[in-house]
KOLZAMAR-277948 format. One record per residue (C-alpha): x, y, z. Coordinates in steps of 0.2 Angstrom, whole numbers, plus 5000, padded with zeros to 4 digits. Example, Ala and Ser with C-alpha at 12.3 -4.5 7.8 and 13.67 -1.06 7.14 Angstrom:
REM KOLZAMAR-277948
506249785039 506849955036 
END
This chain:
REM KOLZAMAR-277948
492250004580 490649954592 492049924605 492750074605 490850174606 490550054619 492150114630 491550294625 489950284633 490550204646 491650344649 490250474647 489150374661 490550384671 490950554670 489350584674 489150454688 490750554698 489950734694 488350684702 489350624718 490250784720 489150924719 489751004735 491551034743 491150914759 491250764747 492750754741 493050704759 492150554753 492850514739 493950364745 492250294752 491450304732 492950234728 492750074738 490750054733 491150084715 492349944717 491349834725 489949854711 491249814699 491749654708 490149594710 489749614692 491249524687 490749394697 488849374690 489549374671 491049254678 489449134685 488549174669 490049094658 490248954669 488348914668 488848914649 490248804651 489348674661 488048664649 489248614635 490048484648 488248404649 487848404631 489448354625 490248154630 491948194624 493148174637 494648284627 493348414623 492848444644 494548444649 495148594638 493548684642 494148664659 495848734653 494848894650 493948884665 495548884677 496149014665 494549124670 494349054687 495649004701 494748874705 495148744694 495948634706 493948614713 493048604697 494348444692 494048354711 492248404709 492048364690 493048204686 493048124705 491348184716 490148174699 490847994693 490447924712 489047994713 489348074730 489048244728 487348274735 486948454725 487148484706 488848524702 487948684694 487448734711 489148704718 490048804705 489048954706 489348924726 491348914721 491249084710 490149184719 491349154736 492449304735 491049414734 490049324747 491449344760 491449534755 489749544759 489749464775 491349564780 490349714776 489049664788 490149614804 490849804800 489149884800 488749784815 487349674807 488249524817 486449404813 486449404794 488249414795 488449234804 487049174792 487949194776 489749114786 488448984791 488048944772 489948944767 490648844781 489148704779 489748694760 491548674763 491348544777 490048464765 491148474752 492848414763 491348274770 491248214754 493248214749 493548124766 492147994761 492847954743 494547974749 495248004767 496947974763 496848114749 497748244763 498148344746 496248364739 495948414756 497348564759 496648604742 494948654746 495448714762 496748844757 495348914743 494148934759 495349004767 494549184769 493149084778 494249084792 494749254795 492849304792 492649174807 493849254819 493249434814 491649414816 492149314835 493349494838 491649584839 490649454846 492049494861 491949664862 490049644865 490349494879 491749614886 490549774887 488849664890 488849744908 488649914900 487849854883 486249764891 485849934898 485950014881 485849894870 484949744875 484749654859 486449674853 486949564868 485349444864 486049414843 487849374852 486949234863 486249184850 487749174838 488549084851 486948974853 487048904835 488848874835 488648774850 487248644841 488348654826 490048604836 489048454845 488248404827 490048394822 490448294836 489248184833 489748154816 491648144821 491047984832 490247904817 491447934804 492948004812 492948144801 492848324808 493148494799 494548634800 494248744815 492848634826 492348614839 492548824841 492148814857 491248984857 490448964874 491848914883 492749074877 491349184880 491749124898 493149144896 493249334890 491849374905 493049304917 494549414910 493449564910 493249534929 494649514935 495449654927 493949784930 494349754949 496349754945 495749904939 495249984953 496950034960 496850234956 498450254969 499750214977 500350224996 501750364990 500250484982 498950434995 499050395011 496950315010 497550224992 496950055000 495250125008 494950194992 495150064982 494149944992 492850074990 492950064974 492849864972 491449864985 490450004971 490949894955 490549724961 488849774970 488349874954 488949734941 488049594951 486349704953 486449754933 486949564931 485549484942 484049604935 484649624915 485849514911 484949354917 483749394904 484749374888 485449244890 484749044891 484448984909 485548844906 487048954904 486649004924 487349174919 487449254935 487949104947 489449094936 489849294935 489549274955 490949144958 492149254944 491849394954 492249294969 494049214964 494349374957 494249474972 494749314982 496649324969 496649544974 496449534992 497749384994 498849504982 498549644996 498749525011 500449485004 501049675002 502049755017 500549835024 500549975039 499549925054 497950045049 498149945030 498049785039 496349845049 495449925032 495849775021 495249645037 493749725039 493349725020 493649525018 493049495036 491449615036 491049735023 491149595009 489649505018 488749645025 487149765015 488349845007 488749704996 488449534994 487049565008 486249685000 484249644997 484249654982 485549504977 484449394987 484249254988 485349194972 486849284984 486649185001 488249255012 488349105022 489048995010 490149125003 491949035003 493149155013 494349275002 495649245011 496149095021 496049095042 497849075042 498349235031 496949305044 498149245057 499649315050 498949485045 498249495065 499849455072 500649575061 499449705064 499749665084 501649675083 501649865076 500449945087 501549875101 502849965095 501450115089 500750125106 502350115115 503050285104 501650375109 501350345124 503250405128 503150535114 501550595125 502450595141 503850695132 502550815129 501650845144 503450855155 503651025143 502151075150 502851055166 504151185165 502851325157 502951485167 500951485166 499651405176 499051215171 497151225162 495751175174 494551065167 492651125173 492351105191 494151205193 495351055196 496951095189 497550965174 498350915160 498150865143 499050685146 497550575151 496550615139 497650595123 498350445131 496350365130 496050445117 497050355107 496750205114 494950205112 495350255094 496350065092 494849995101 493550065089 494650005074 495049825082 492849805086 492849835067 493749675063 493049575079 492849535098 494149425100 495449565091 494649705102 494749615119 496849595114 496949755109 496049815126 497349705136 499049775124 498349935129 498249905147 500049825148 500749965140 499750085154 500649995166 502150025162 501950165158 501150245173 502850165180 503750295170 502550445177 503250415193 504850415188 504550585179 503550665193 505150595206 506350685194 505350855193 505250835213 507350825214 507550975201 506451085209 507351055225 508851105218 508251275214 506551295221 506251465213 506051365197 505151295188 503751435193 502351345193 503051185203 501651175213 500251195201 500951055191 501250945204 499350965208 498850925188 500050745190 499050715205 497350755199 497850645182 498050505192 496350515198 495850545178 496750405174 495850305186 494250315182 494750315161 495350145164 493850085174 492550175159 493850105145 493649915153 491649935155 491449995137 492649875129 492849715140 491549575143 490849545160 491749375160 493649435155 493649545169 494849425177 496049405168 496449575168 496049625188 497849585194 498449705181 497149835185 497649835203 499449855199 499050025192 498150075203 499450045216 500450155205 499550285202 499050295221 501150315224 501150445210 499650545222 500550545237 502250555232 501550715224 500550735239 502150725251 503150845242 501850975241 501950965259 503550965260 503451125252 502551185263 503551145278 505151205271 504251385270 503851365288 505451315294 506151465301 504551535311 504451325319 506151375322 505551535334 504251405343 504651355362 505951495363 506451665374 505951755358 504251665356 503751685374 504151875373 502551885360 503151825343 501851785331 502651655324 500951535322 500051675316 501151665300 501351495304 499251495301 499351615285 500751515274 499551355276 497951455272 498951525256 499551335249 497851275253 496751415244 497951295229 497751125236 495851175235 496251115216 496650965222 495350835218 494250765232 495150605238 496850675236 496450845247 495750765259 497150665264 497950835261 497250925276 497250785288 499350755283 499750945283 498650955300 499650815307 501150875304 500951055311 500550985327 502150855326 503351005321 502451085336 502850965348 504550935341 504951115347 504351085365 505550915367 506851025358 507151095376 507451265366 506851365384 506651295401 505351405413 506151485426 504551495439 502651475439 502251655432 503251595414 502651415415 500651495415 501051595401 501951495390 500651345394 499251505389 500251535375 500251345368 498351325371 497951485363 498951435349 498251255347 496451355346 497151445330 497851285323 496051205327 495151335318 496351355302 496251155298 494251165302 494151295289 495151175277 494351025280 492651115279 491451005273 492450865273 491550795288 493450755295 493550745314 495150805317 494950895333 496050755344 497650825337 497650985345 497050915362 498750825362 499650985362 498351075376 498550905387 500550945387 500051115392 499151065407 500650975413 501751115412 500451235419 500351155436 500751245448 500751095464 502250975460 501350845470 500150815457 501450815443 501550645444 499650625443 499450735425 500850635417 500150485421 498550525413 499450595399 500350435396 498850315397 497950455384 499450425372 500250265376 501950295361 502850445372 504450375378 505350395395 506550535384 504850645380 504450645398 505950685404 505950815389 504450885394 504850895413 506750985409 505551135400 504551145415 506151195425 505751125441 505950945443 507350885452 508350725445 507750635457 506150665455 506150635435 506950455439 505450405452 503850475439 504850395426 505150225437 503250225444 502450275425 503050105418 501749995429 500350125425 498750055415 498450155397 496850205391 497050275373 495750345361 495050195349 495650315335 497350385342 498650365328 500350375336 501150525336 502550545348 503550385339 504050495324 504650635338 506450605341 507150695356 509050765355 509950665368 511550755368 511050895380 510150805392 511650745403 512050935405 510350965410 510050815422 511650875433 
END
């Protein structure tokens, strides 16, 4: 039969349709793609005839006037076409009333040429043709709202009619939200689309554009006649801002690559990274994006102030984490600084759309406060653990068996000042970061904590003294440590006045000068406590040759101030690592109390002269030796300018008096002793008369007696010395007899 050659054929072409497609191996990769084209050849051929038939069909409705005879062609119709719902509202209730502004024939091929218009267009959102494709949802939606328009009008109470035409455009709707998935993708990419795809980005807007004039047409409409379609107003622009606004925030969510556990500058980093994003995204956004979009939309104001609560929403996020106190600084200086500064919303470029001055704040003054007084609280207790940890430190430096460093003019020293500025100038530096009013705090915490610290120092330095004297053979290098503490605290007297000039205003220097004076006070303790016991180290060496001084052993020719003049010379060539200040006060104390140890020895009474040859050579003896003493503390104080001659006058002026050889002028030599050195007591002079060995009592009692009325005429610059000179009293008794 001709239907069966028909088939036949058909075949054949077939065969040789498919054996044309797959000539090589790589196509049968394919074949699911042919498979899909085919098909969609095949549907749209269906629906051509199935138009065609229709046509047919409406033709017999408008020659014929029998009602029986329309209404089982339209039997036939349903049967072909599911739309027969439609062709009965559009047939028997739009056409008799006239309403229906198109020709039903119009309509209908609308109606069965649907299916395959709703493929086509979804063909076109896939391949990205995004124009076209809202065109044709343009055409279909305006028939259906036309079509529901004109339902509502003839009937509004009709929900029935209404679901009906609805649920057959129902496809409508999910073209609708497809094609809105990819209008998003665009909106949530434009940043990096506008740089490679510019037009893209433009056919979005526009989309966006035209659903927009449709939603407000719709409105109209709705005001007039109360009806409005399925699905409107869409809103499309509001959600556009809405998308952008996600995309923001979670691009700067996003920016968190690690946490405190993996990496210890995780917040410094990330803050990097926002302050590279947001500066990029708002240059690309003020120089490209501004351009695709209509200037009502104020595109890049309204990305600025998404930007801005975004990264307003991440940093209070991070104010409200447990921060450490370097976290606190980074994430201060960020809001309060780098956010405003060149390297972002200042940068040129932004201008002037971006004006930093009437940027809102990202984080409110009092989480500002908070942070601060947070950040204040830890590095009190930071800088306290330092600053002992540091002391801990240097004390096992103490105990080392070699020699403290020098720093470049030779002074001994250690390490302790400067680690203890260091670290403070590093808080200062990170405090002037965030502001003035932070810095000068930090500045004044730092100087609190110096206080009491340098409290602590002495303590230290007393305890090192006391061990030492338990077992002076250790620690080995006693004395050159002591030497580095005193030297530090000339260090640490000029590190606080540079650290005040180079962090403090003129006009705070009050507040902080009683505190200032405090340490000093301190640290001038520390210098001669270390200074004293130095000394005393000295003195204890010499102990046994003042012992020989002013004895039967001494007068025979002992050289006991010869060694006396050696062991000073040997401290001293250390003490010359002394700093200025400090070794100058040295020299004139050790001077001092040579010559006091030496005049204790005479009022000791250890030898009394038996006749004028031993009183001349032991009062020989004493000058000669005051010579040496003169010419040793010269030699130390070189260069020091120091007059320090008087001192061993005193001890030649006591000579005199026992050299005299006439008695009767004894009286006279004392009394111009006395007036010279107004403090030496009736128990030096009688003393010093007993080692003579030739006064009587009696005669004692009347210079003594007659010395009290005597005018005195001392030296303008005498500093008493005979007061600290006490004279043994137990032996005198014997003596006086």
């Amino acid at each position: 039969s001709t239907m069966e050659e028909t088939d036949r054929e058909a075949v054949a072409t077939a065969v040789q349709r498919v054996a044309g497609m797959l000539q090589r191996p790589d196509q049968l990769d394919k074949v699911e793609q042919y498979r899909r084209r085919e098909a969609r050849k095949k549907a749209s051929v269906e629906a051509r005839l199935k138009v065609q038939s229709c046509q047919a069909v409406l033709r017999t409705l408008n020659l014929t006037g029998n009602e029986e005879l329309r209404k089982n062609h339209l039997h036939i119709t349903h049967r072909e076409v599911a739309g027969f719902e439609y062709l009965k509202i559009i047939s028997i209730k739009l056409f008799k009333n006239n309403s229906y502004s198109r020709s039903p024939a119009d309509f209908l091929v609308l109606l069965l040429s649907f299916p395959e218009i709703v493929r086509e267009t979804h063909d076109l959102i896939e391949r990205g043709e995004l124009l076209q494709a809202h065109r044709k949802l343009m055409d279909l939606e305006c028939s259906r709202d036309n079509l529901m328009y004109e339902q509502y009008r003839m009937d509004s109470k009709n929900t029935h009619d209404m679901n009906l035409i609805h649920t057959y455009f129902g496809d409508m709707q999910k073209l609708s939200e497809e094609l809105a998935k990819q209008l998003w993708m665009v909106v949530q990419r434009s940043l990096v689309t506008v740089r490679r795809d510019p037009t893209l980005l433009v056919s979005v807007v526009r989309i966006i554009e035209r659903e927009e004039k449709i939603d407000r047409r719709m409105l109209d409409r709705k005001k007039q006649t109360g009806f409005i379609p399925p699905g409107r107003p869409k809103k499309w622009k509001e959600k556009m801002f809405n998308i952008l606004e996600r995309t923001v925030s979670t691009r700067i969510e996003g920016t968190q690559a690690d946490t405190r556990e993996s990496d210890k500058m995780w917040l410094v980093r990330h803050l990097e990274i926002i302050r590279k994003y947001v500066l990029d995204d708002l240059l690309v956004a003020k120089t490209l994006l501004d351009q695709c979009f209509p200037p009502h939309y104020d595109i890049f104001n309204r990305l600025l102030n998404m930007y801005h609560q975004a990264l307003a929403t991440r940093m209070q996020e991070l104010a409200a984490e447990d921060l450490e106190a370097n976290e606190i600084v980074s994430l201060l200086t960020w809001v309060l600084n780098t956010y405003t500064s060149a390297e972002m919303m200042g940068n040129s470029e932004l201008s002037p759309e971006v004006d930093v001055n009437s940027l809102d704040a990202l984080i409110s003054q009092n989480v500002v406060d908070q942070l601060l007084s947070k950040y204040m609280s830890t590095l009190t207790s930071n800088i306290i653990g330092w600053l002992r940890k540091a002391l801990e430190t240097d004390k096992k430096d103490w105990i080392k068996e070699t020699e403290p460093e020098a720093d470049q003019d030779g002074y001994y020293q250690t390490t302790l000042p400067a680690i203890v500025f260091q670290m403070f100038e590093q808080n200062l530096q990170v405090a002037a970061q965030i502001n003035e009013d932070l810095k000068t705090k930090v500045l004044v915490l730092c100087l609190q904590q110096m206080n009491s610290f340098l409290t602590r120092y002495k303590d230290e330095a007393q305890l090192y003294k006391e061990d030492h004297l338990k077992n002076r053979q250790y620690p080995q290098c006693y004395v050159q440590y002591m030497i580095a503490v005193i030297n530090n605290c000339q260090t640490f007297k000029e590190s606080i006045i540079s650290l005040k000039r180079k962090y403090l205003k003129s006009d705070m220097e009050d507040t902080l000068s009683i505190s200032h004076a405090n340490m000093d006070a301190t640290l001038d303790i520390i210098a001669k406590e270390g200074c004293s016991s130095l000394l005393d180290e000295v003195f204890m060496d010499l102990e046994p040759h003042l012992n020989e001084l002013m004895t039967k052993k001494w007068l025979m020719g002992s050289n006991a101030v010869g060694t006396i003049c050696v062991t000073v010379e040997d401290y001293f060539n250390d003490f010359a690592k002394i700093k200025k200040p400090y070794k100058k006060t040295m020299t004139l104390e050790a001077h001092r109390r040579v010559v006091v140890e030496y005049i204790r020895a005479i009022m000791l009474k250890r030898i009394s002269f038996k006749n004028a040859e031993e009183r001349k050579e032991g009062a020989e003896r004493m000058i000669k030796e005051a010579e040496q003493f003169r010419f040793l503390f010269k030699k130390l104080a070189a260069g020091s300018g120091e007059d320090t001659e008087g001192l061993c006058d005193i001890i030649e002026a006591i000579a005199e008096v026992i050299k005299l050889t006439d008695p009767s002028l004894l009286y006279l030599e004392v009394s111009t002793l006395v007036s010279k050195y107004p403090d030496i007591r009736d128990d030096h002079i009688a003393a010093l008369l007993t080692v003579r060995g030739d006064a009587s009592r009696d005669m004692k009692q009347t210079i003594i007696e007659t010395l009290d009325q005597g005018p005195s005429q001392p030296n303008p610059n005498y500093v008493p010395i005979f007061k600290e000179i006490t004279v043994p009293t137990l032996t005198v008794p014997k003596l006086l007899k």
